[in-house]
C-alpha positions in Angstrom: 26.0 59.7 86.8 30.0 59.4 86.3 32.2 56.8 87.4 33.6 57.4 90.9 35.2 54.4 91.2 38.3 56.1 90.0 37.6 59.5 92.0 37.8 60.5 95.4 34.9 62.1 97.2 35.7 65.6 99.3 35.3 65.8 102.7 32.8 68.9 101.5 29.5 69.1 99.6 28.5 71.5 96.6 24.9 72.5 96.5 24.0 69.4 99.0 25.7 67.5 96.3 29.1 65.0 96.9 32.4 66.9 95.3 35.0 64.2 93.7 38.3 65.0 92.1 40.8 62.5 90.5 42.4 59.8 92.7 46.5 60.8 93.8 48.4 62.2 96.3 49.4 65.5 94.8 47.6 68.4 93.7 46.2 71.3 95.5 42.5 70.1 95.8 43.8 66.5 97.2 45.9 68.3 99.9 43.3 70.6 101.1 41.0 67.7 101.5 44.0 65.8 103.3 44.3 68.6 105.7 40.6 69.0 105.9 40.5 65.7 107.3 43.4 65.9 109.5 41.7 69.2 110.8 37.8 66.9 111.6 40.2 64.4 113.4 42.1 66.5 115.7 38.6 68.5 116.5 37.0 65.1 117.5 39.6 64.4 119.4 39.8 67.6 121.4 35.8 67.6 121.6 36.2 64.2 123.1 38.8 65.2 125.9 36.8 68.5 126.7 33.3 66.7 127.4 34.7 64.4 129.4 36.6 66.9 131.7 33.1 68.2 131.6 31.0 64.6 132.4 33.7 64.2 135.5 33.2 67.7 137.1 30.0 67.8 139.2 29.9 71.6 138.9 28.8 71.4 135.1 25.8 72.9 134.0 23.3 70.9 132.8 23.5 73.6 129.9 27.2 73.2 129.3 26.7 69.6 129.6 24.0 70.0 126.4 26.4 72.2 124.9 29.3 69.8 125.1 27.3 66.7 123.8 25.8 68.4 120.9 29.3 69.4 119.8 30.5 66.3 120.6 28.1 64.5 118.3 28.9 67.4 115.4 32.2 66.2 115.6 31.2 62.5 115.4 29.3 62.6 112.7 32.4 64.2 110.9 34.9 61.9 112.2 32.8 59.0 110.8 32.6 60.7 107.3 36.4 60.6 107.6 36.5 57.3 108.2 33.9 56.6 105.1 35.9 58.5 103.0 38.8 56.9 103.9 37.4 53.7 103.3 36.8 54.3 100.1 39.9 55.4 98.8 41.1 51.7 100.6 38.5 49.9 98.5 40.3 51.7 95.7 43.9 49.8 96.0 42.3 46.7 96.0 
């Protein structure tokens, strides 16, 4: 196993597997994943606003109601990646 301590893990997998590349603020790979993350942010937060317009209109469907939740929690469970990743790379200017 190689030393991530120094690496930064991708907001993607490869083969079910964790993707790393080397700690900075430049390069290509670093700015995709910067904009990957940005991207799973905004989503969450627009997921967030649209199932609660949902949860306050008695007219919902049940079914749209599902709908909206199970995106919802998609969406949750990649914000809180985010904010693991992000983590890290704190723990990493310590």
């Amino acid at each position: 196993m190689p030393d991530t301590t120094q690496l930064r893990r991708l907001p993607w997998t490869q083969e079910g597997k964790p993707v790393f590349t080397q700690v900075g603020t430049g390069g290509t790979v670093n700015q995709v994943a910067d904009q990957m993350e940005a991207m799973i942010v905004r989503t969450a937060k627009e997921m967030a606003a649209q199932a609660t317009r949902q949860a306050r209109n008695p007219e919902t469907s049940e079914e749209i109601l599902r709908n909206s939740l199970t995106l919802l929690s998609a969406a949750v469970t990649d914000l809180a990646l985010v904010a693991e990743l992000r983590g890290e790379r704190l723990s990493m200017e310590d």
